[in-house]
PDB file of N, CA, C and O in Angstrom, chain B, residues numbered from 101:
ATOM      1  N   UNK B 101     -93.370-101.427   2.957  1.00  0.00           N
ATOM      2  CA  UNK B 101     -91.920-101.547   3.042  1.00  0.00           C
ATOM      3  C   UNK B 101     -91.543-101.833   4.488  1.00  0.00           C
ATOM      4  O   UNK B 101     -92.134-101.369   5.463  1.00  0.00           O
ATOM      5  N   UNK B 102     -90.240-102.842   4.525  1.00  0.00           N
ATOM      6  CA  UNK B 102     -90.253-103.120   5.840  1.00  0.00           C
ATOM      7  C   UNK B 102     -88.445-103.059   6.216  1.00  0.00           C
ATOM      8  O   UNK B 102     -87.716-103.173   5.230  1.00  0.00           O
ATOM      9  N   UNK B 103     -88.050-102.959   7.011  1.00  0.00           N
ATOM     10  CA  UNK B 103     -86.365-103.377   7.449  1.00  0.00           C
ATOM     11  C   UNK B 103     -86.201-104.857   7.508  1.00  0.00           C
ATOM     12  O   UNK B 103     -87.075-105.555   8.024  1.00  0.00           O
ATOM     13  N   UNK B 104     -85.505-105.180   7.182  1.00  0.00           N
ATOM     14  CA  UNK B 104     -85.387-106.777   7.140  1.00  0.00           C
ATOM     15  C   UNK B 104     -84.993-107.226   8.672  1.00  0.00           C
ATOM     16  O   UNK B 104     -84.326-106.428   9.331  1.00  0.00           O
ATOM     17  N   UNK B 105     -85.241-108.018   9.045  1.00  0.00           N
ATOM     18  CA  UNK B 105     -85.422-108.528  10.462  1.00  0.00           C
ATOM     19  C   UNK B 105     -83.245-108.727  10.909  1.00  0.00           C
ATOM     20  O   UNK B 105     -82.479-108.455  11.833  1.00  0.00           O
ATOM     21  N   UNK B 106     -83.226-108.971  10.373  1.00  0.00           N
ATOM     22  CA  UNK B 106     -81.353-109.533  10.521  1.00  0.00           C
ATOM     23  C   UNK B 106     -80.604-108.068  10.154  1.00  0.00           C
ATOM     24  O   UNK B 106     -79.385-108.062  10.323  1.00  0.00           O
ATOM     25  N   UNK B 107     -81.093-107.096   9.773  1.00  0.00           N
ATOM     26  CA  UNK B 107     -80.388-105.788   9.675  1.00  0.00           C
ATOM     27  C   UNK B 107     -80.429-104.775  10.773  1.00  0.00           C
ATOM     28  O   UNK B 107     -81.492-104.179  10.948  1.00  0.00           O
ATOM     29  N   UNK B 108     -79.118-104.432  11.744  1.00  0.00           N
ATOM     30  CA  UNK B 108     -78.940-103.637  12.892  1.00  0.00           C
ATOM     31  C   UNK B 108     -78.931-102.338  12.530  1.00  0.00           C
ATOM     32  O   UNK B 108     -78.157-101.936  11.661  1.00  0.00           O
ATOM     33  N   UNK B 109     -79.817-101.515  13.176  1.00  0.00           N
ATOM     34  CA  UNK B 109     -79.894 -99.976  12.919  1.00  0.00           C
ATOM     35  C   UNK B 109     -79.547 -99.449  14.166  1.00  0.00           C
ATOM     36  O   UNK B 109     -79.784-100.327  14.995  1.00  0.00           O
ATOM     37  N   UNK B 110     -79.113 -98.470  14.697  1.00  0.00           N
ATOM     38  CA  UNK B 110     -78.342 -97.725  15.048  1.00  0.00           C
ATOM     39  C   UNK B 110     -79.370 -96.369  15.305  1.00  0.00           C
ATOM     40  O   UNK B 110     -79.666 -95.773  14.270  1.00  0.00           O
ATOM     41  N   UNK B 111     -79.974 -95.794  16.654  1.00  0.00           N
ATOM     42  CA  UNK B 111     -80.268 -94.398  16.669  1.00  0.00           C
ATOM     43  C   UNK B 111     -79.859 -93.366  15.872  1.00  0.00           C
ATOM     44  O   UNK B 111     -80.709 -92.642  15.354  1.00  0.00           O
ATOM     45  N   UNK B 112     -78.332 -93.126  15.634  1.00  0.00           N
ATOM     46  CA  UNK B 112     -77.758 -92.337  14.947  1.00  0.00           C
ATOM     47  C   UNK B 112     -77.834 -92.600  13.061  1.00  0.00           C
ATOM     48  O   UNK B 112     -77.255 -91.909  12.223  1.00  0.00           O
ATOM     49  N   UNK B 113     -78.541 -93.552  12.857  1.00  0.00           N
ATOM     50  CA  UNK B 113     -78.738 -93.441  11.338  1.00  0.00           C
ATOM     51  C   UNK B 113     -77.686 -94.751  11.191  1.00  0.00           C
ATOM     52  O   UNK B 113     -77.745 -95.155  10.030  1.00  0.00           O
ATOM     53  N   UNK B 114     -77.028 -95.301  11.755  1.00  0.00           N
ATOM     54  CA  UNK B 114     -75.786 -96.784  11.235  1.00  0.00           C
ATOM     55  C   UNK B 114     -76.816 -97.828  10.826  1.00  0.00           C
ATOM     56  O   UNK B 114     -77.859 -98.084  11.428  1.00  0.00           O
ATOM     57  N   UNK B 115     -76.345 -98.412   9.665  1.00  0.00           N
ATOM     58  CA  UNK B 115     -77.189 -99.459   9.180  1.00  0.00           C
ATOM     59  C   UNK B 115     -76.097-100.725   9.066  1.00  0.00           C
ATOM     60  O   UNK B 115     -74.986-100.568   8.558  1.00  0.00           O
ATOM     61  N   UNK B 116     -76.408-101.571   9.427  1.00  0.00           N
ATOM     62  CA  UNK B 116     -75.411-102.878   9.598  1.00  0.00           C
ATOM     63  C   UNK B 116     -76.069-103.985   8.601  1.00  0.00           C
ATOM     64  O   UNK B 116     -77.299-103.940   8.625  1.00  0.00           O
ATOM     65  N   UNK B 117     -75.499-105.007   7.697  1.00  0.00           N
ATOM     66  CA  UNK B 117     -76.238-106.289   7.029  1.00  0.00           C
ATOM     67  C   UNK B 117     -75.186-107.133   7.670  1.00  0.00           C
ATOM     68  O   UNK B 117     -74.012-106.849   7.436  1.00  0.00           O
ATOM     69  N   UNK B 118     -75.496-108.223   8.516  1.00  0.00           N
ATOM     70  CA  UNK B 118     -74.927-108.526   8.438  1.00  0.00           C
ATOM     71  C   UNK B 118     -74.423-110.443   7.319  1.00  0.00           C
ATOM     72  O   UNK B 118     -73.600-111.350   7.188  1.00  0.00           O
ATOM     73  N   UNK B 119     -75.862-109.819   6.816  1.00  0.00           N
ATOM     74  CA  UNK B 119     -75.820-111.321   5.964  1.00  0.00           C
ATOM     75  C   UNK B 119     -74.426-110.465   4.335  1.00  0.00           C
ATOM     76  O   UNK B 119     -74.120-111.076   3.311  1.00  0.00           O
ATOM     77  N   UNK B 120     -74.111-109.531   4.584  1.00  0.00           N
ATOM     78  CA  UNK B 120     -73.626-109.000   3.598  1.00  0.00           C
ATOM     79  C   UNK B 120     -72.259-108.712   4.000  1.00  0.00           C
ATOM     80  O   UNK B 120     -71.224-108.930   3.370  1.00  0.00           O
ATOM     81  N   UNK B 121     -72.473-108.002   5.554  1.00  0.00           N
ATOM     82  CA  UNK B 121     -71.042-107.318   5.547  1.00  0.00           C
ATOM     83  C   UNK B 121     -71.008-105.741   5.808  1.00  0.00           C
ATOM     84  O   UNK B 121     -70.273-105.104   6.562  1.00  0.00           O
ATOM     85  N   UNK B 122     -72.285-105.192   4.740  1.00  0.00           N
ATOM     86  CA  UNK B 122     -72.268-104.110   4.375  1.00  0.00           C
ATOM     87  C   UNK B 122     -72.600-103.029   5.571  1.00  0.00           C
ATOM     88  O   UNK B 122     -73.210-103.458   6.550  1.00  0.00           O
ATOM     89  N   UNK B 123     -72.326-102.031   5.539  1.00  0.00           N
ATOM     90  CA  UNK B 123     -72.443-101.195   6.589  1.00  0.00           C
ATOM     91  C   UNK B 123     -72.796 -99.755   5.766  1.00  0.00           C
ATOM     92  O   UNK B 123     -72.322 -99.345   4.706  1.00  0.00           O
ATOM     93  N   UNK B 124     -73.834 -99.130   6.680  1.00  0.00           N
ATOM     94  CA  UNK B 124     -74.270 -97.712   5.548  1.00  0.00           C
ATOM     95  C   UNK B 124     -74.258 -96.809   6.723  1.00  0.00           C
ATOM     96  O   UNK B 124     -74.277 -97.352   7.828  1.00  0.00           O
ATOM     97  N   UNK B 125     -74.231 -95.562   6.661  1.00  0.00           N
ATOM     98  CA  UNK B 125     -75.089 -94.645   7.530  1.00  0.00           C
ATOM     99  C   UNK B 125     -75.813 -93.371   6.798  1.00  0.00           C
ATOM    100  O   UNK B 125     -75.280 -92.697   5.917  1.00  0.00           O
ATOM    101  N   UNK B 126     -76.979 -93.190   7.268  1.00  0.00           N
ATOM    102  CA  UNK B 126     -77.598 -92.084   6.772  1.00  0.00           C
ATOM    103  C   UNK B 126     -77.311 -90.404   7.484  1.00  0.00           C
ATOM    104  O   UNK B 126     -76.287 -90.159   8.123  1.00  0.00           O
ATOM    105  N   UNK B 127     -78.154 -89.603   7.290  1.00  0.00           N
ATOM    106  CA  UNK B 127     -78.044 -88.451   7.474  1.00  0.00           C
ATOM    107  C   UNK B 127     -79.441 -88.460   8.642  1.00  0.00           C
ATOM    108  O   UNK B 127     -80.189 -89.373   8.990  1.00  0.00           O
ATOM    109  N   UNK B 128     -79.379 -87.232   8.968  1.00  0.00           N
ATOM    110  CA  UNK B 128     -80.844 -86.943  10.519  1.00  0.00           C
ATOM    111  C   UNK B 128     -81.975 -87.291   9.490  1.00  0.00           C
ATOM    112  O   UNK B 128     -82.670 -88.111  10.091  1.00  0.00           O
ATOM    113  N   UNK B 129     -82.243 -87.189   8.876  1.00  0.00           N
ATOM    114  CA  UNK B 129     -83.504 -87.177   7.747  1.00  0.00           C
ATOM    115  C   UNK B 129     -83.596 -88.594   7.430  1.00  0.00           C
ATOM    116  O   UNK B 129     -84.758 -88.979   7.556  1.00  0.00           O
ATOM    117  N   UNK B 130     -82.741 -89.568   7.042  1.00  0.00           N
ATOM    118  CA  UNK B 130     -82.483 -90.769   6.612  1.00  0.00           C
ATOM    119  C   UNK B 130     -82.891 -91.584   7.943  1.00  0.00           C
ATOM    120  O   UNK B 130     -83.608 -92.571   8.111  1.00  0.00           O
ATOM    121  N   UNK B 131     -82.273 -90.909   8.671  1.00  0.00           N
ATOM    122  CA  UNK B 131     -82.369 -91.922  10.484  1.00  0.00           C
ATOM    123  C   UNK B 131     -83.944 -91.810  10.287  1.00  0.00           C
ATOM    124  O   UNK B 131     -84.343 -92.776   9.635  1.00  0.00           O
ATOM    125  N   UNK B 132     -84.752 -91.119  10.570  1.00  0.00           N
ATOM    126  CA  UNK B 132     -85.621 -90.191  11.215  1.00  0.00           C
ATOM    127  C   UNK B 132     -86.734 -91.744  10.086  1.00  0.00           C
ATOM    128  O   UNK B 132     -87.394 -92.677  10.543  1.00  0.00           O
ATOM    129  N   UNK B 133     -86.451 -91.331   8.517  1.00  0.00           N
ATOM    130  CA  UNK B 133     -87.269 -92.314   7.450  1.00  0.00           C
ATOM    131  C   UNK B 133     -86.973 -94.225   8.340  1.00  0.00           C
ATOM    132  O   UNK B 133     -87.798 -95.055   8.720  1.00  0.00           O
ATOM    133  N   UNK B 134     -85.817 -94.233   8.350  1.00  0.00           N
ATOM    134  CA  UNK B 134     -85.518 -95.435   8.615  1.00  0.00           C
ATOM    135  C   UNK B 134     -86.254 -96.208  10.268  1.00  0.00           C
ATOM    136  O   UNK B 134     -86.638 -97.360  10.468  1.00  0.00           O
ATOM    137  N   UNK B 135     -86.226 -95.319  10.964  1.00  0.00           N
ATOM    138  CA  UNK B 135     -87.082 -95.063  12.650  1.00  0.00           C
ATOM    139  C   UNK B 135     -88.691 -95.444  12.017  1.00  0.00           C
ATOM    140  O   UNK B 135     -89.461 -96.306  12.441  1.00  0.00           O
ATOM    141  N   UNK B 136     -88.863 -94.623  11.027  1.00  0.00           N
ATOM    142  CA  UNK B 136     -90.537 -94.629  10.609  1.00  0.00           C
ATOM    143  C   UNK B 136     -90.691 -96.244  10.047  1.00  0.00           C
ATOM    144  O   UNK B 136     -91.414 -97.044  10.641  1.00  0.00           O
ATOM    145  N   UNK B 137     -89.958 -96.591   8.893  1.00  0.00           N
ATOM    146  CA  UNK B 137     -90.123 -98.000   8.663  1.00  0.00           C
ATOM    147  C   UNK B 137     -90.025 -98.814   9.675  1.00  0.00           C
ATOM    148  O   UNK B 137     -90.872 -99.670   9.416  1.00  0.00           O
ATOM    149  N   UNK B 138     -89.490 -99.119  10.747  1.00  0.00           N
ATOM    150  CA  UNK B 138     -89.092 -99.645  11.521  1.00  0.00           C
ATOM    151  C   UNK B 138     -90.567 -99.894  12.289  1.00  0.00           C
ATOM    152  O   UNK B 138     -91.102-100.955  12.609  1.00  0.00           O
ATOM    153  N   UNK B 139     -90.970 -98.656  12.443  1.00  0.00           N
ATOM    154  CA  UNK B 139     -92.610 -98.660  13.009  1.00  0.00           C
ATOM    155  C   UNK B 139     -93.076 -99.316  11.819  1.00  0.00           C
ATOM    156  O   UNK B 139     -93.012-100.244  12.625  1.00  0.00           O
ATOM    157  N   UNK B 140     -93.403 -99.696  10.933  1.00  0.00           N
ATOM    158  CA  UNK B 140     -94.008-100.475   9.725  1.00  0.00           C
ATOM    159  C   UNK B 140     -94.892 -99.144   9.052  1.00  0.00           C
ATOM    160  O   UNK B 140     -95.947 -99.326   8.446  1.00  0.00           O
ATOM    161  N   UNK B 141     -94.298 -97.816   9.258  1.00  0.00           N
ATOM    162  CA  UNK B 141     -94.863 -96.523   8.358  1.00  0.00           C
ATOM    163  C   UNK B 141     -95.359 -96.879   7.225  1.00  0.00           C
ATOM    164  O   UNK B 141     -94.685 -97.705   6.610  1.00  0.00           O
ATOM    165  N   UNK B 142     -96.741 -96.373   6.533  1.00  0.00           N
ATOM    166  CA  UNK B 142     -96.758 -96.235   5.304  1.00  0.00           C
ATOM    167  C   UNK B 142     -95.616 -95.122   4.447  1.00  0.00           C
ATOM    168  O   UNK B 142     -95.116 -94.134   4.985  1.00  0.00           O
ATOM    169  N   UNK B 143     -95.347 -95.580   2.933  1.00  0.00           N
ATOM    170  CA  UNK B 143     -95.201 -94.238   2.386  1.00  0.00           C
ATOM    171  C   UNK B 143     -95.962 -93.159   3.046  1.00  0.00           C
ATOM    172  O   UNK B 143     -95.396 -92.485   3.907  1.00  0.00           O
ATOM    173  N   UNK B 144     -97.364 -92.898   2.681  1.00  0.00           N
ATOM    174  CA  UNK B 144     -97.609 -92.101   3.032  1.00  0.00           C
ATOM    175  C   UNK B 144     -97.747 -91.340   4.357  1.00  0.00           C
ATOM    176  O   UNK B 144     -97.835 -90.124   4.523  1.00  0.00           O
ATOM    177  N   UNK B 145     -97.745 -92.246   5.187  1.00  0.00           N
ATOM    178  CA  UNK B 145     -97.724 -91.620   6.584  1.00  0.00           C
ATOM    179  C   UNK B 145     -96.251 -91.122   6.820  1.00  0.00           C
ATOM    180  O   UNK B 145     -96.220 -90.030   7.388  1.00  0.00           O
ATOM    181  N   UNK B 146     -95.030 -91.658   6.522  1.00  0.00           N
ATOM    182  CA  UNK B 146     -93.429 -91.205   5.976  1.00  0.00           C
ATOM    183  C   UNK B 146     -93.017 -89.851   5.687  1.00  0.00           C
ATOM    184  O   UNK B 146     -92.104 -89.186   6.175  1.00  0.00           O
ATOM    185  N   UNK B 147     -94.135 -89.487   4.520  1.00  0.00           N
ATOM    186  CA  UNK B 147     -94.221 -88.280   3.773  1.00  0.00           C
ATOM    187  C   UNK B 147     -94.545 -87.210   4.883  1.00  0.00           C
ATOM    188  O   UNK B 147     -93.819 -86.282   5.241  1.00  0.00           O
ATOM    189  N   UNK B 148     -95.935 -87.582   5.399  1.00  0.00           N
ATOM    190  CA  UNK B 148     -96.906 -87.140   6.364  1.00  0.00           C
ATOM    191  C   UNK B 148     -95.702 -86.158   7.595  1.00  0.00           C
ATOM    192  O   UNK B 148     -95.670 -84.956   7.863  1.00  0.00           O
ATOM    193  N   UNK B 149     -95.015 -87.093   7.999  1.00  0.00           N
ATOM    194  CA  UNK B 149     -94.504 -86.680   9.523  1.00  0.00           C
ATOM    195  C   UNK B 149     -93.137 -86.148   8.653  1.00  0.00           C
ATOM    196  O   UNK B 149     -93.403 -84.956   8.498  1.00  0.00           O
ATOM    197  N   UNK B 150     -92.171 -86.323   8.176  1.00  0.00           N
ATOM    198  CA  UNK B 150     -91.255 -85.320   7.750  1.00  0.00           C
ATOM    199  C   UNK B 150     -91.930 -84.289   7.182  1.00  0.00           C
ATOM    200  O   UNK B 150     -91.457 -83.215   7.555  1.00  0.00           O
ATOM    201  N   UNK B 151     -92.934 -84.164   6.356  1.00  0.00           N
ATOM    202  CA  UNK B 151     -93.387 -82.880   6.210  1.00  0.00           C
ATOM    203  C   UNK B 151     -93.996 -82.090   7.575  1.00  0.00           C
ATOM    204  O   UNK B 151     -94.401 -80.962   7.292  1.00  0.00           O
ATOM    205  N   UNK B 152     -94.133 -82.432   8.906  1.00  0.00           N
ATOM    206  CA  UNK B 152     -94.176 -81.916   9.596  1.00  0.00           C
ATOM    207  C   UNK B 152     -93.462 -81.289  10.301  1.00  0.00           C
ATOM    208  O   UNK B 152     -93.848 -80.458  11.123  1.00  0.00           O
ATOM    209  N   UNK B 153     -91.739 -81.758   9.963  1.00  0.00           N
ATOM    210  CA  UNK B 153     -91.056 -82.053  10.603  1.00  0.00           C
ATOM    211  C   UNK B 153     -90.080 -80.975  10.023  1.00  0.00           C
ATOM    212  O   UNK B 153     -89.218 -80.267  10.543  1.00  0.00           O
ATOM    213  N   UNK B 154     -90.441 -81.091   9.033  1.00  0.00           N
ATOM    214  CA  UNK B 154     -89.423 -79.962   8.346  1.00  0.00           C
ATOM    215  C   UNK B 154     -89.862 -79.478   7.114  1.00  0.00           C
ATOM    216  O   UNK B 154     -90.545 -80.275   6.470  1.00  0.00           O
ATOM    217  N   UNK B 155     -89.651 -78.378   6.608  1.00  0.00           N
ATOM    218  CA  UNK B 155     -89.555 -77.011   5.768  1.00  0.00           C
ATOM    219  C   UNK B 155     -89.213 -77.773   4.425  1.00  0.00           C
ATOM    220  O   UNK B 155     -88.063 -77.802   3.987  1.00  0.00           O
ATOM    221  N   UNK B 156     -90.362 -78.435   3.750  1.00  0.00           N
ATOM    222  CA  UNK B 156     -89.542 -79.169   2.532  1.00  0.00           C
ATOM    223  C   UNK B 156     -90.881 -79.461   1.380  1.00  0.00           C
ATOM    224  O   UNK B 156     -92.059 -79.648   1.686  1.00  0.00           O
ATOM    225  N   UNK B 157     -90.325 -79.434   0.084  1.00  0.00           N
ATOM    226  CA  UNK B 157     -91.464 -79.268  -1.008  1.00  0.00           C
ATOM    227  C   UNK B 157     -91.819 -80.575  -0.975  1.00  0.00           C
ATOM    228  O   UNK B 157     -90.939 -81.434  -0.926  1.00  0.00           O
ATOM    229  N   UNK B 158     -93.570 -81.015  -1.004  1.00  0.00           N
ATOM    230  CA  UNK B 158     -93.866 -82.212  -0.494  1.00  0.00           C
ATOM    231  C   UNK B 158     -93.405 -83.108  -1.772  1.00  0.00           C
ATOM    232  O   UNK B 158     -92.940 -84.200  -1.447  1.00  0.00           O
ATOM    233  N   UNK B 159     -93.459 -82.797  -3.393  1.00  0.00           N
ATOM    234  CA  UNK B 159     -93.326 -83.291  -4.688  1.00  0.00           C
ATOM    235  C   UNK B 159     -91.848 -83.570  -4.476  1.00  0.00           C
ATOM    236  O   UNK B 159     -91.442 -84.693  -4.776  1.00  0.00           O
ATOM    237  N   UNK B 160     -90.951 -82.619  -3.963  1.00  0.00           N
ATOM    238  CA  UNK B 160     -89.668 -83.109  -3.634  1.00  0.00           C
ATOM    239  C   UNK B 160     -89.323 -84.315  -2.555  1.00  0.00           C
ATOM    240  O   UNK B 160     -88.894 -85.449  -2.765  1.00  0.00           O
ATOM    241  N   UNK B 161     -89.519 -83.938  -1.858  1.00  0.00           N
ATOM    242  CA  UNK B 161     -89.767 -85.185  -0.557  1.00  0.00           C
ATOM    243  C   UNK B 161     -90.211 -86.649  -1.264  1.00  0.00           C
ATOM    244  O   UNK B 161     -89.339 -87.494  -1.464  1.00  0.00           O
ATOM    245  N   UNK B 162     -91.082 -86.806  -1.492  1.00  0.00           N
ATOM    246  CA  UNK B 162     -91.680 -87.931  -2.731  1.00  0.00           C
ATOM    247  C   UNK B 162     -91.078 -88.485  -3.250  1.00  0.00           C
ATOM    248  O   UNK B 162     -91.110 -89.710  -3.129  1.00  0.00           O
ATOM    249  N   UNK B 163     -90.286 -87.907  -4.029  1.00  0.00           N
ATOM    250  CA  UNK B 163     -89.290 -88.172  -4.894  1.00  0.00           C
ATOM    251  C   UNK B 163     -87.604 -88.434  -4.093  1.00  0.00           C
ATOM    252  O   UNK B 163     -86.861 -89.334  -4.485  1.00  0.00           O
ATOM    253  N   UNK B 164     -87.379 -87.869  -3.415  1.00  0.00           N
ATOM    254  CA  UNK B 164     -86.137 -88.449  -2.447  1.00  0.00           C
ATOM    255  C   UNK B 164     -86.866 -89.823  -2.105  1.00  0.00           C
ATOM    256  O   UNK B 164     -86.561 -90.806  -2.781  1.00  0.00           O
ATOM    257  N   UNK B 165     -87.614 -89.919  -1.302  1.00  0.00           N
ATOM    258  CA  UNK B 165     -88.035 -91.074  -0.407  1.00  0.00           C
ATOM    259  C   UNK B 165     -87.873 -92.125  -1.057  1.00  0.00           C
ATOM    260  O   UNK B 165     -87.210 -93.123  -0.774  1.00  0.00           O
ATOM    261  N   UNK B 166     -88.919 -91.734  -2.554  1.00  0.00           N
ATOM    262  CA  UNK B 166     -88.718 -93.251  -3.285  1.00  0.00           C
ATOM    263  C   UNK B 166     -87.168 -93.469  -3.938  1.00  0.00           C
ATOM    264  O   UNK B 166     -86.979 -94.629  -4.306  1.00  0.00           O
ATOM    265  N   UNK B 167     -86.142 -92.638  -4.121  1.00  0.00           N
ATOM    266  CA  UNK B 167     -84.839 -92.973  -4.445  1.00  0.00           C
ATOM    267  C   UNK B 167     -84.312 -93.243  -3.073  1.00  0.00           C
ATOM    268  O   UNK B 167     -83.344 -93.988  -3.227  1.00  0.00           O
ATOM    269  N   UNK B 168     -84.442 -93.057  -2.140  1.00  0.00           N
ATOM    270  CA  UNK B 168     -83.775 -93.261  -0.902  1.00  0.00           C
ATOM    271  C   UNK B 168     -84.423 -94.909  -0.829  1.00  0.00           C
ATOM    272  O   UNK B 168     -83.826 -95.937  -1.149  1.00  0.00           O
ATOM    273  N   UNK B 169     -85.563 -94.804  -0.404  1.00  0.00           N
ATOM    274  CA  UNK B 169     -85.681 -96.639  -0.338  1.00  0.00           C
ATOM    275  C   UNK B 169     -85.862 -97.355  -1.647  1.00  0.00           C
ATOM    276  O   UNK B 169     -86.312 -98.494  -1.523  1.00  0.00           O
ATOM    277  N   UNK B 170     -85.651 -97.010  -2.700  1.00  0.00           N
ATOM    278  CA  UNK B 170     -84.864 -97.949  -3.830  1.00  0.00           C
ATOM    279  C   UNK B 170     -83.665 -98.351  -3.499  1.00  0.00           C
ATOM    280  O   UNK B 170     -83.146 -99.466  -3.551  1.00  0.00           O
ATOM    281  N   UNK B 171     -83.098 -96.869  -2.993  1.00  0.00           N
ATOM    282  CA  UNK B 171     -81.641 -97.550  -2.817  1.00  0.00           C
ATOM    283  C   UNK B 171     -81.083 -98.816  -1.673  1.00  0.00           C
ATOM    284  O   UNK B 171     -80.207 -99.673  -1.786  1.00  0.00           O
ATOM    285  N   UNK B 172     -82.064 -98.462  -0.519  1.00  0.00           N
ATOM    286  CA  UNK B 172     -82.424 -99.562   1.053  1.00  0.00           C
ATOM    287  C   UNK B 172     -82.636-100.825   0.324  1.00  0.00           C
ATOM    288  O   UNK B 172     -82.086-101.850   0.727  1.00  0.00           O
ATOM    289  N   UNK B 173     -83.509-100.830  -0.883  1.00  0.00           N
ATOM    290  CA  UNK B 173     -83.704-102.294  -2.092  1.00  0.00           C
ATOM    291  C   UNK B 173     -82.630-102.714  -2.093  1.00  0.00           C
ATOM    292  O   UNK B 173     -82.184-103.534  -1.291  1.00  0.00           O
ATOM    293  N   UNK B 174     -81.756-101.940  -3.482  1.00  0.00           N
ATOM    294  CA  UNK B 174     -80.855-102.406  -3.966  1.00  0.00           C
ATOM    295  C   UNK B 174     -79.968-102.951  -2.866  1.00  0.00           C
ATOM    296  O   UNK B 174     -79.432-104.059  -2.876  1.00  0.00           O
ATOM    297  N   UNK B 175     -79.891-102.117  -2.002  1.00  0.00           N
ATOM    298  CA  UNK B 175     -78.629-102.818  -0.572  1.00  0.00           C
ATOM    299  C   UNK B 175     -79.219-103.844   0.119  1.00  0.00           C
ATOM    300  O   UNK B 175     -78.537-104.365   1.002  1.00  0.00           O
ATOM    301  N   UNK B 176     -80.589-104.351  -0.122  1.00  0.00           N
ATOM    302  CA  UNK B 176     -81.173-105.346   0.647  1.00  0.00           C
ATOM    303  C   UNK B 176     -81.257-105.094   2.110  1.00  0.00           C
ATOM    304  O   UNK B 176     -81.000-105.924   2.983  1.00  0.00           O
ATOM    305  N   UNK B 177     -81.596-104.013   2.269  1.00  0.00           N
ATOM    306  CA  UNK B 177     -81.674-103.505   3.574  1.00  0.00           C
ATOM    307  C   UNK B 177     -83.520-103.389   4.114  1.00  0.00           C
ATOM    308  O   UNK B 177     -83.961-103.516   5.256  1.00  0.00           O
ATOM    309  N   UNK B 178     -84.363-103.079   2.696  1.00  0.00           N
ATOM    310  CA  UNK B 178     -85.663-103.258   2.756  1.00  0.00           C
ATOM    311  C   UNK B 178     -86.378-104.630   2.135  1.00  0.00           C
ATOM    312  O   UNK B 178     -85.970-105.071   1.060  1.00  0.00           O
ATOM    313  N   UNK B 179     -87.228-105.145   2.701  1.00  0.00           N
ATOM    314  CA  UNK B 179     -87.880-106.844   2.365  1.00  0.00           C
ATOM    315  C   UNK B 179     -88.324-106.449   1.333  1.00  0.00           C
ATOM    316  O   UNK B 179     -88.935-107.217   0.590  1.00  0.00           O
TER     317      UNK B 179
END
């Protein structure tokens, strides 16, 4: 999974398209996933460092991540 090259991210979690218009922002957790893609993170290495990072059930985590970047899909925010 990758950020699409023409989409502006923002330290603070702001996500910009501008082939769209659309504008998103995430939460510290969302920034933090979106920072990792950006490095070209695996899923699993993704999983890896927020579970280091914070106090969280790894089966849960898993399961956010992949609804969180489905949703980066659907907004065309991920290639």
């Amino acid at each position: 999974m990758r950020i699409r090259k023409n989409i502006a991210v923002s330290d603070e979690g702001f996500l910009f398209n501008p082939a769209t218009g659309d504008s998103f922002s995430t939460n510290g957790i969302g920034s933090e996933i979106i920072s990792l893609l950006k490095q070209d993170k695996s899923t699993s290495e993704i999983i890896e460092e927020i579970s280091k990072n914070y106090d969280v059930d790894r089966l849960l985590l898993e399961r956010d991540l992949d609804e969180f970047t489905g949703l980066l899909k659907d907004y065309s925010i991920l290639e």
